[in-house]
C-alpha positions as CSV (number, residue, x, y, z in Angstrom):
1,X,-55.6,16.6,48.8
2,X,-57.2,19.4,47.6
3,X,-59.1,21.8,49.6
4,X,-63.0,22.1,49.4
5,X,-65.8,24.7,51.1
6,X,-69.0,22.4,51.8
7,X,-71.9,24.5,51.9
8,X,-73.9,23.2,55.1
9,X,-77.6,23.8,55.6
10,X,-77.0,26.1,59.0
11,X,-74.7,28.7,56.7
12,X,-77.8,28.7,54.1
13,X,-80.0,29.3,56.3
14,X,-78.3,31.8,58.6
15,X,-77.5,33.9,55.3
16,X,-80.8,33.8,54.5
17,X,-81.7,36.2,57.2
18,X,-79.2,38.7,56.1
19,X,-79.8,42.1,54.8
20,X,-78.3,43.8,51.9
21,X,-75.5,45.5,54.0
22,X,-75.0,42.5,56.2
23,X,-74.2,40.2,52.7
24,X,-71.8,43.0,51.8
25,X,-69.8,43.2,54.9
26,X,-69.5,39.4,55.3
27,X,-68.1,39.4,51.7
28,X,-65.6,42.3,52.4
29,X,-62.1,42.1,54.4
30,X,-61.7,46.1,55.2
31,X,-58.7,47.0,56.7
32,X,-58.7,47.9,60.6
33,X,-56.9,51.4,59.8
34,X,-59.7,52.3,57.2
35,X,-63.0,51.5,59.3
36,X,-62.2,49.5,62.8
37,X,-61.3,53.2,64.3
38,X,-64.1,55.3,62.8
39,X,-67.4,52.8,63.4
40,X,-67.6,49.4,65.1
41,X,-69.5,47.2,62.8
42,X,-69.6,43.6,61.5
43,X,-67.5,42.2,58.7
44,X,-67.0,38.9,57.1
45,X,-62.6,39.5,57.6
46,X,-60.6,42.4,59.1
47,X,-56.7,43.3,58.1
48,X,-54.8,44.7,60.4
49,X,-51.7,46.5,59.7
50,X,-48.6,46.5,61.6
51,X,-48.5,47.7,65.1
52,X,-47.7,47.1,69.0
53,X,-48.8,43.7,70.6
54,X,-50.6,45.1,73.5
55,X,-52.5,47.4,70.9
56,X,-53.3,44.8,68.2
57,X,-54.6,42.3,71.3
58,X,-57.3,44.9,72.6
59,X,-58.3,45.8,69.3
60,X,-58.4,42.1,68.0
61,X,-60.6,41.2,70.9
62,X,-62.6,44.2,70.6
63,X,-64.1,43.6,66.9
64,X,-63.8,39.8,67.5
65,X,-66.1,40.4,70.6
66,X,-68.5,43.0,68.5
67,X,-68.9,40.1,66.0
68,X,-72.2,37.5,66.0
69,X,-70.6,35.5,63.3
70,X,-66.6,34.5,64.1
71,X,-64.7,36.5,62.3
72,X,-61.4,36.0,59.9
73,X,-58.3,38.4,61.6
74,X,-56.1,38.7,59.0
75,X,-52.5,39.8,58.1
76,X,-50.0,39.2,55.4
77,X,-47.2,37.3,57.2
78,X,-44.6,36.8,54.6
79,X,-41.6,37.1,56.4
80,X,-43.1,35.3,59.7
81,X,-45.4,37.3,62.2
82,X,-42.5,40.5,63.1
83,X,-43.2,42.4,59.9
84,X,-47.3,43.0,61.0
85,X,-46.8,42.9,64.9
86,X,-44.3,44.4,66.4
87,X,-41.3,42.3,68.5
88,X,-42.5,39.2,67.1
89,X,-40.1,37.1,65.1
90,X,-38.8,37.9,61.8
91,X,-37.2,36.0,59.1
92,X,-35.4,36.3,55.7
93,X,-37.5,36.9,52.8
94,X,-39.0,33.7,50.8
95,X,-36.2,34.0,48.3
96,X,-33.9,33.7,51.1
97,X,-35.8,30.5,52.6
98,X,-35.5,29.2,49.3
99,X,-31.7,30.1,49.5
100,X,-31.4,27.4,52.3
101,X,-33.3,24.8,49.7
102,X,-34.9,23.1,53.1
103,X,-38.5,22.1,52.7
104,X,-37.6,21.3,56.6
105,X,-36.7,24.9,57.5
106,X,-39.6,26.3,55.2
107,X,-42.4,23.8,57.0
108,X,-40.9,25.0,60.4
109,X,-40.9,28.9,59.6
110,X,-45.0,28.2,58.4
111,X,-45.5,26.3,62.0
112,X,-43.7,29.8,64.1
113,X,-45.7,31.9,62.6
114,X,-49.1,30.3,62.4
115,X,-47.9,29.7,66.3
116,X,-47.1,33.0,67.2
117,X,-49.7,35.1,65.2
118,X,-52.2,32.7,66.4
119,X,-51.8,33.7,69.8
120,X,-53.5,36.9,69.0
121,X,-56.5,35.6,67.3
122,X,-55.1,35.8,63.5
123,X,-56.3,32.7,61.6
124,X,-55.9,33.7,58.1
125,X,-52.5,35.2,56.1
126,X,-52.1,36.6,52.6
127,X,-49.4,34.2,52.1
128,X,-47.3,32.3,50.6
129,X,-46.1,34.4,47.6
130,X,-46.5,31.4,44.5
131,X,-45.4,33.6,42.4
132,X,-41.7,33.2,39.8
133,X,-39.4,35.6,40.1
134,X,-39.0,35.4,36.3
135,X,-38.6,39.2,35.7
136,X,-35.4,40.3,37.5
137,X,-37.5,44.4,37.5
138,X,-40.6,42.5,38.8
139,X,-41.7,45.5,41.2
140,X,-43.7,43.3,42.9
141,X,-42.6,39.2,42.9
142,X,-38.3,39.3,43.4
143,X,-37.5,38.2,47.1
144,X,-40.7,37.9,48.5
145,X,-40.9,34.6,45.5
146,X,-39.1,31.0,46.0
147,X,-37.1,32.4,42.7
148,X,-37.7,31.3,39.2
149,X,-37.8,27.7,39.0
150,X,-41.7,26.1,39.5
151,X,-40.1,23.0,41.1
152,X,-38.2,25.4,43.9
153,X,-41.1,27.6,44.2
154,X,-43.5,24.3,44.7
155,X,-41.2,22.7,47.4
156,X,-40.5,26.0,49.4
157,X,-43.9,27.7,49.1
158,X,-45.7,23.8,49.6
159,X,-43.5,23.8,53.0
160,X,-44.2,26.9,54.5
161,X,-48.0,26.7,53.3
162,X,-48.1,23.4,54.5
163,X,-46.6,24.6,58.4
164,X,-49.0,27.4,58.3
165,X,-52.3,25.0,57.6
166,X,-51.0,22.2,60.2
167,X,-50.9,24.9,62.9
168,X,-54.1,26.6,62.5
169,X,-53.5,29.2,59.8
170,X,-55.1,29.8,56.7
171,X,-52.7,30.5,53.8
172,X,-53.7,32.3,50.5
173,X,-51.2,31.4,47.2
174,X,-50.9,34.2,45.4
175,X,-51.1,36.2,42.5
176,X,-53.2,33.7,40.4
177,X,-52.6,33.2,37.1
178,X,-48.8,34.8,38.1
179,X,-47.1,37.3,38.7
180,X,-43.1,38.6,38.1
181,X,-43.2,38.0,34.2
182,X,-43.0,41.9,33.7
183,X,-41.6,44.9,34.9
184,X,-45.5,46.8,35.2
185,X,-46.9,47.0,38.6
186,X,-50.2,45.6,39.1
187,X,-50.5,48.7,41.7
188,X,-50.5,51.3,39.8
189,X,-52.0,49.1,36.2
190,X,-52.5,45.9,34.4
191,X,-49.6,43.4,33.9
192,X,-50.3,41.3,30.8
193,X,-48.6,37.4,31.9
194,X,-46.8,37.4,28.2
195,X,-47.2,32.9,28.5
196,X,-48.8,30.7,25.9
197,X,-50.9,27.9,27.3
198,X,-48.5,25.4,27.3
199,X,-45.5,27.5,28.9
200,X,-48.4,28.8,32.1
201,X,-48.7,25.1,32.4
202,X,-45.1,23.9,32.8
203,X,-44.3,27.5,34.7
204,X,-46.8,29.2,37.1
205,X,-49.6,27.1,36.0
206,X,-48.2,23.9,37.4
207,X,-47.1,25.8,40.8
208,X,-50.5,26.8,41.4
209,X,-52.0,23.1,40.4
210,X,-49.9,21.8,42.3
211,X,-50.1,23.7,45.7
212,X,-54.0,23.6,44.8
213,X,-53.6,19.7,44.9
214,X,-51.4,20.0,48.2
215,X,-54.3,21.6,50.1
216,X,-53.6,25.6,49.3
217,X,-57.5,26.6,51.4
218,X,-57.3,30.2,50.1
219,X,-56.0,31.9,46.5
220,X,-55.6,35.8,46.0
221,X,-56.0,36.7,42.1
222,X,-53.6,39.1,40.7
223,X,-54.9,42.2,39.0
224,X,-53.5,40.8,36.1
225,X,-54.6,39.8,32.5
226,X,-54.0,36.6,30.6
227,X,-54.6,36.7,26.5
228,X,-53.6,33.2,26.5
229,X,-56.8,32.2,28.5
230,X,-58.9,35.2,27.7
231,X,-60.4,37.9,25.3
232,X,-60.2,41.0,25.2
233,X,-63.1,43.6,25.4
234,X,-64.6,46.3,22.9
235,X,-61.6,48.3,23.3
236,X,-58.8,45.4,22.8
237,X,-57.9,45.3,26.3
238,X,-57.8,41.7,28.1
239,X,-59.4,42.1,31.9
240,X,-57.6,41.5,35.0
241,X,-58.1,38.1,36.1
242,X,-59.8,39.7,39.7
243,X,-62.6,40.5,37.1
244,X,-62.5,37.7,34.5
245,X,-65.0,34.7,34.5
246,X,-62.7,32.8,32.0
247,X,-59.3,33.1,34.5
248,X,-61.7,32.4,37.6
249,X,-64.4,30.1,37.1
250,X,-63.2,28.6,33.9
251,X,-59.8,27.8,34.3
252,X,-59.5,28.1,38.1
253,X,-62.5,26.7,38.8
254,X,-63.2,24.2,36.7
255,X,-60.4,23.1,34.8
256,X,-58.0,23.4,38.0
257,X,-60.8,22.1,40.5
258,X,-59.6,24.8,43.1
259,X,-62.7,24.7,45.8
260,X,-61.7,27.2,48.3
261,X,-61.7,30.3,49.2
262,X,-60.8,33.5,46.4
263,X,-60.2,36.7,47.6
264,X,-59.0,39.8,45.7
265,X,-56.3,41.7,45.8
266,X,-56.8,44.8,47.4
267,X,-59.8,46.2,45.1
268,X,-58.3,49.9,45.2
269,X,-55.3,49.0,43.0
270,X,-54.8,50.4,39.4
271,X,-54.5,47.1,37.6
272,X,-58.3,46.4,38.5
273,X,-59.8,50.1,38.9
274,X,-57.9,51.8,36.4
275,X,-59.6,49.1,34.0
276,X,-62.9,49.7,35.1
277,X,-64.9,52.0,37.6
278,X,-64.4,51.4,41.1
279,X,-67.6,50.1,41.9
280,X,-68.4,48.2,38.6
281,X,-65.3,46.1,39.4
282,X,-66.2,45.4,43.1
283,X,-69.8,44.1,41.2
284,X,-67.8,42.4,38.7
285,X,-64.9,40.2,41.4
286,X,-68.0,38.9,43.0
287,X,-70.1,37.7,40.3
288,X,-67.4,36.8,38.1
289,X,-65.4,34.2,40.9
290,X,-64.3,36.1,43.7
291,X,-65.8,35.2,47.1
292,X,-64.2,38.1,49.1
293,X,-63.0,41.3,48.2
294,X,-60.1,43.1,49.4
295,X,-60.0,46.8,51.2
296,X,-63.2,48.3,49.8
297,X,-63.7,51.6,50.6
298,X,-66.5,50.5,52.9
299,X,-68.1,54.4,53.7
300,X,-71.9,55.0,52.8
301,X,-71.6,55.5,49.1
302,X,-70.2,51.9,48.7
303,X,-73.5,50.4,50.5
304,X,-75.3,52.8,47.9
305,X,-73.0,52.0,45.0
306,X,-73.3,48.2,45.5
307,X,-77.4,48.8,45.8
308,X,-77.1,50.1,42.3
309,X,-75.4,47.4,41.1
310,X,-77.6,45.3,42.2
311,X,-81.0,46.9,41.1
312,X,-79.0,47.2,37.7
313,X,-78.8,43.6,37.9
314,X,-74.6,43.6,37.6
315,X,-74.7,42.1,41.1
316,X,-77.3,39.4,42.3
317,X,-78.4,38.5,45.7
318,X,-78.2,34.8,44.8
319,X,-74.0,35.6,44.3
320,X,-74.1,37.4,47.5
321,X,-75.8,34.8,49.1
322,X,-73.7,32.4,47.6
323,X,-70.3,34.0,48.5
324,X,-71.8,34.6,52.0
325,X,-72.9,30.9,52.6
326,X,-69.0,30.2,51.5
327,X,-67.4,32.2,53.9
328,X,-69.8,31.3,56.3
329,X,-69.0,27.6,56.1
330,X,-65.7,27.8,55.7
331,X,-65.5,29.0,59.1
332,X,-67.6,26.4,60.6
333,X,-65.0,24.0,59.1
334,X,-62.2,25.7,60.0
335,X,-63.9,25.3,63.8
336,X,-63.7,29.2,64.1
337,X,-67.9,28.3,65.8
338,X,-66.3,26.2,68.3
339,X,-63.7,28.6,69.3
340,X,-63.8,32.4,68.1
341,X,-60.8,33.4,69.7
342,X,-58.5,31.9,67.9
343,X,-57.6,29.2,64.8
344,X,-58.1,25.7,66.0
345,X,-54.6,25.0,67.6
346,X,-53.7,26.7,70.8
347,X,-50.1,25.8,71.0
348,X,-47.8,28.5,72.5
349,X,-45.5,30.4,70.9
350,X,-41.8,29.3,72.1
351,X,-39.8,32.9,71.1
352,X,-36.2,31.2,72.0
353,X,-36.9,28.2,69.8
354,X,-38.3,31.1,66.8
355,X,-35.8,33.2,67.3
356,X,-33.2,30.2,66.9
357,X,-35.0,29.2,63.8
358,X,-34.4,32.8,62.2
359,X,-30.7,33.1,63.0
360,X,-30.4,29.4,61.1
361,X,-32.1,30.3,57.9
362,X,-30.1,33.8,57.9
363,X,-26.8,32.1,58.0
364,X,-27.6,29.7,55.2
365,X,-29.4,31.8,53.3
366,X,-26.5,34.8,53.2
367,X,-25.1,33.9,49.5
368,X,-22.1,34.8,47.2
369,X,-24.0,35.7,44.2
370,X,-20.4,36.3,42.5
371,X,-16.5,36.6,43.4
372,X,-14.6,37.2,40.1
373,X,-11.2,38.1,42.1
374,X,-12.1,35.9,45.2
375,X,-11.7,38.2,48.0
376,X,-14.2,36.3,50.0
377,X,-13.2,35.4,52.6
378,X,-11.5,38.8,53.3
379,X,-10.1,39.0,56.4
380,X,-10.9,42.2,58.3
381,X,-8.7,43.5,61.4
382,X,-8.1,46.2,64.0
383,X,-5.9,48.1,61.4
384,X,-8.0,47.9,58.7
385,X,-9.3,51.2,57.0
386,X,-13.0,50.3,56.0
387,X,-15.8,52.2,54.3
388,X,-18.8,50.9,54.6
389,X,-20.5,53.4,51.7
390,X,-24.6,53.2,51.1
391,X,-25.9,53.3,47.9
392,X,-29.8,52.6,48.5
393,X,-33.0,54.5,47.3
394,X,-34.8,56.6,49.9
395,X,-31.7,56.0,52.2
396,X,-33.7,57.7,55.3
397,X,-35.5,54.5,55.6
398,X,-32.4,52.3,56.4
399,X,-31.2,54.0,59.1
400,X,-31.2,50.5,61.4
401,X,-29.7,48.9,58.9
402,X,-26.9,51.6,58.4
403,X,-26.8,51.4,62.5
404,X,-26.0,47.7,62.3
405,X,-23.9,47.7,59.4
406,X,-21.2,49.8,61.1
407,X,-21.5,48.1,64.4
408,X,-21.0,44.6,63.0
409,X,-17.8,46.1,60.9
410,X,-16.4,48.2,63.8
411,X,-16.4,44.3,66.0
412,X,-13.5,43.5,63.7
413,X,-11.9,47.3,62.6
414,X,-11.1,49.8,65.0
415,X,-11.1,52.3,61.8
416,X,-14.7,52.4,60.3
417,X,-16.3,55.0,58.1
418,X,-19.8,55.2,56.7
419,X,-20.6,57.6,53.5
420,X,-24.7,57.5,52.8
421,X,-25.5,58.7,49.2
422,X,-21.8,60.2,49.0
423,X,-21.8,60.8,44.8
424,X,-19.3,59.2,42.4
425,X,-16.8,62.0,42.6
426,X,-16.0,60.8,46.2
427,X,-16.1,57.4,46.3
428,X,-13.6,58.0,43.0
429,X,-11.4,60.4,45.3
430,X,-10.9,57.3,48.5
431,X,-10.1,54.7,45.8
432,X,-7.4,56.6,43.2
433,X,-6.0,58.0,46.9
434,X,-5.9,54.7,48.3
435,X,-7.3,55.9,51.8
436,X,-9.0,52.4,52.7
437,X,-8.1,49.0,52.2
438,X,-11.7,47.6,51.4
439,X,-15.1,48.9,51.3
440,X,-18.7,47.5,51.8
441,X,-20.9,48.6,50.1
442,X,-24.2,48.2,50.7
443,X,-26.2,48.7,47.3
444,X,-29.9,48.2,46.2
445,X,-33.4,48.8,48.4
446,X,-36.4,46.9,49.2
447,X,-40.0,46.4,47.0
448,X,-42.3,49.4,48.0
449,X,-45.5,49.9,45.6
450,X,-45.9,52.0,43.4
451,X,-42.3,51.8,42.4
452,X,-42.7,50.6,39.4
453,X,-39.1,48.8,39.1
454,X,-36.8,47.9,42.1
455,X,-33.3,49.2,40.5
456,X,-31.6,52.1,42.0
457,X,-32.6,55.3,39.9
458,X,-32.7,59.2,39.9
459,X,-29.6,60.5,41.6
460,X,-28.9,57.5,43.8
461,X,-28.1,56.1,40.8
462,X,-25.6,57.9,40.1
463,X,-23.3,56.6,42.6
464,X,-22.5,53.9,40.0
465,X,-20.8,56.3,37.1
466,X,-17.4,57.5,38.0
467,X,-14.9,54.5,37.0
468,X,-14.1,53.6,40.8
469,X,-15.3,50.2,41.0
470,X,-12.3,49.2,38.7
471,X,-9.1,50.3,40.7
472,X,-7.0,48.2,42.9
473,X,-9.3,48.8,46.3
474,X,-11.1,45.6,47.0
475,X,-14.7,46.3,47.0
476,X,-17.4,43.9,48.6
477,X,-21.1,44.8,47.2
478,X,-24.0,43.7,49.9
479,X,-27.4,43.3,48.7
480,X,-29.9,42.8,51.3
481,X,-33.1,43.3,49.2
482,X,-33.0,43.4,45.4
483,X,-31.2,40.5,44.6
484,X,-30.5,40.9,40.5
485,X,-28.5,43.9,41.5
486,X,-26.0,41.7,39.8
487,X,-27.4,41.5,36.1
488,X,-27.9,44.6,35.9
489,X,-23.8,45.7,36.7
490,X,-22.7,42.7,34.9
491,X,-19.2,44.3,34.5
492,X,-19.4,46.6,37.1
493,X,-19.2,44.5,40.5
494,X,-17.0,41.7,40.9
495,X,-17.9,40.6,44.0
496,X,-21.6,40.6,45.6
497,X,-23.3,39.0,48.6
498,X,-27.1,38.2,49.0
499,X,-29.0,38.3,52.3
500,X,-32.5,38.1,51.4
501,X,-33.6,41.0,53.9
502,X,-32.4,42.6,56.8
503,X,-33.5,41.6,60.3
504,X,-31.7,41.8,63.8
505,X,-29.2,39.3,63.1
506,X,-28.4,39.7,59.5
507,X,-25.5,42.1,59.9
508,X,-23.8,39.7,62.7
509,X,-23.9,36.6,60.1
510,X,-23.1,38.5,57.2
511,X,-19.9,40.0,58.6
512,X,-18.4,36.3,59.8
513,X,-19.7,35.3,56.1
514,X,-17.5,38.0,54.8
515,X,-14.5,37.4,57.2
516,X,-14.7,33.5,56.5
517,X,-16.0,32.6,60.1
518,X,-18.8,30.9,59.0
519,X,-19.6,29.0,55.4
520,X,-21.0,31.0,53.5
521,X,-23.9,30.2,50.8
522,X,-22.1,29.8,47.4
523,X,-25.5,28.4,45.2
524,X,-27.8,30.3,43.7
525,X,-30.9,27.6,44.2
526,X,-33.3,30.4,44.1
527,X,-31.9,31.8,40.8
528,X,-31.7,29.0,38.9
């Protein structure tokens, strides 16, 4: 059933009172990093970033405490609650959820961490990704998306939305109308979604309805533009759909009959501000369907800027009001007045059972992507020569991983090796000399923004010329992030293993994949 903000009489009223600055900080969700530790002051939402338990409890309680009006603590738990707070549990990417193709396991991973971040006050997360990973260069969607297929993305993303709402957790789909069609980064500028009507519809259109219809109580636009839906302006350019009345009240609105809560994407981000001027597009998300926007510079010249817009008449006080009273009454119904120190369940976070849940959905969600000479299972002993070799961009960042890649190997070989970045030349020189019988290589990196594509480049890259993935030395390729490293060496890699992201026990499960002690994954659900 879908989700609906009913405007009561107390919200009206009590936004009535507000001034000009208090309207804007109940609409904006700054980030803690940005204005928490310069100036205590009341907002409608507050983000904070990844840090220390003990540290995000004091500084949770601190704003929470500071605020007359219950705040919204927010975070963007993706993978679980351990990628924003630190020793709590993590799990596999979505892609990798969507690996085990368990609606079950998905609803569960939504209920941990609902559980577990809820026990320090957060009530809202930036999550589920909605998006298809259609694009295998998306620099955004790829893991962090149930894959490609709407009827996957619907039954995984549905689940782990669903687990999050049950247990006291907002969730936000996201990026509205779609992301992962293209290889641009709505980071750095505007992605155009290249779908007619009819294909949005039966693709990312229909995921969206239909977690919409399911329930979804929050939805995150991309800063991305749809000709299919839209116009373009004076200069031929189609608008983001953060700034677009036609993708926002129009089609999400209206047609779609989406009645929650829309926030932005962060507002800073070159697919909305290099389309427009900063300030005109934080005037423009609000009037044009956003209710909240998303890490605005919130320093004295935004309170002036905003003023301007307002006295220009490109931002009214009836559309602040309005998106004030939302927010506001959203929280009344989501019992945040009843009890401000937390979403309304108060169950307690069982780690054990969490941490159980994690270690499940690695082991089915580790997957041979492909095994032309079917080495897998290979069986790895004390006298076998290994190289585990790296081949990763910005290598320095892996170092855990690298760690807990030559632990898990060394468990089975008393004779291990480990060559970061070590150039074609060599890896040619231990295969035409035969001086180990197999090596691992771990191959590909993780989504950072700004990246612009996910692929190996620059002289990383380069590890991948030589000839030596083609002589007799069996060679196991381990992606644990990008997981099309595969299309892109078609011919080059014959055998390649999926994990879907890299967390404590990953390397342990992966290695008794590899060795044949435990099944491993052999359908690509998420790819299909």
């Amino acid at each position: 059933m879908k989700y609906k903000i009913n405007q009561s009489e107390t919200a009206k009223s009590l936004v009535e009172t507000f001034s000009f600055r208090q309207l804007l900080n109940q609409v904006c969700c700054p980030t803690y990093g940005m204005v928490g530790k310069e100036r205590l002051e009341e907002f409608g939402a507050m983000f904070f970033h990844p840090m220390e338990r003990a540290e995000l409890q004091q500084i949770i309680e601190r704003f929470r405490n500071f605020c007359s009006i219950p705040p919204f603590i927010v975070s963007d738990l993706e993978c679980g609650p351990g990628n924003m707070i630190v020793g709590a549990t993590k799990f596999p990417y979505m892609m990798g959820l969507s690996q085990t193709d368990s609606s079950e396991l998905a609803y569960e991973v939504g209920c941990s961490t609902a559980i577990e971040a809820g026990e320090l006050g957060y009530n809202w997360t930036f999550s589920p990704v909605a998006d298809l990973a259609a694009d295998p260069d998306s620099p955004v969607v790829s893991i962090r998306s149930a894959g490609k297929n709407p009827e996957q993305a619907i039954k995984i993303a549905g689940a782990y939305m669903t687990g999050l709402q049950d247990h006291g957790m907002m969730a936000t789909i996201k990026h509205f109308p779609g992301d992962g069609y293209s290889s641009w980064d709505q980071h750095l500028t505007t992605p155009v979604l290249p779908l007619d009507a009819d294909a949005w519809r039966n693709g990312p259109g229909r995921v969206f309805q239909t977690l919409i219809n399911q329930g979804a109580m929050t939805l995150m636009p991309g800063h991305i533009a749809f000709p299919a839906f839209d116009e373009p302006d004076d200069r031929g350019l189609y608008p983001p759909a953060t700034v677009s009345k036609k993708l926002l009240i129009d089609l999400l609105r209206k047609e779609m009959g989406f009645e929650g809560l829309v926030v932005s994407d962060a507002i800073e981000m070159g697919g909305v501000v290099g389309f427009m001027n900063y300030y005109d597009a934080c005037a423009a998300a609000l009037t044009n369907g956003c209710d909240m926007l998303l890490f605005p510079r919130m320093d004295e010249r935004f309170y002036v800027e905003m003023e301007n817009r307002f006295l220009s008449g490109s931002l009214s006080l009836e559309t602040l009001r309005d998106r004030a009273s939302r927010i506001v009454s959203l929280k009344e119904q989501f019992g945040l007045f009843q009890d401000s120190r937390s979403a309304p369940n108060k169950l307690s976070p069982d780690k054990a059972l969490h941490a159980a849940l994690a270690e499940t959905i690695t082991k089915q969600s580790i997957t041979l992507v492909r095994d032309r000479a079917s080495l897998l299972p290979y069986p790895l002993l004390p006298d076998t020569k290994v190289l585990h070799a790296v081949i990763m961009n910005n290598h320095e960042r892996y170092g855990e991983l690298c760690e807990r890649m030559k632990r898990e190997i060394g468990r089975y070989s008393d004779s291990v090796d480990q060559w970061i970045d070590p150039g074609p030349d060599a890896l040619f020189k231990a295969v035409a000399d035969k001086s180990y019988d197999v090596i691992i290589c771990s191959i590909g990196s993780r989504l950072s923004y700004g990246l612009n594509v996910v692929r190996l480049h620059d002289e990383v890259a380069r590890n991948m010329m030589g000839g030596w993935t083609k002589f007799d030395t069996p060679i196991i390729f381990v992606s644990h992030f990008h997981a099309f490293v595969h299309k892109e060496y078609e011919a080059s890699i014959d055998t390649i293993v999926n994990t879907y992201g890299d967390i404590d026990c990953t390397a342990e499960y992966l290695l008794q994949a590899i060795t044949g002690k435990i099944p491993i994954n052999r359908e690509l659900v998420a790819h299909d």
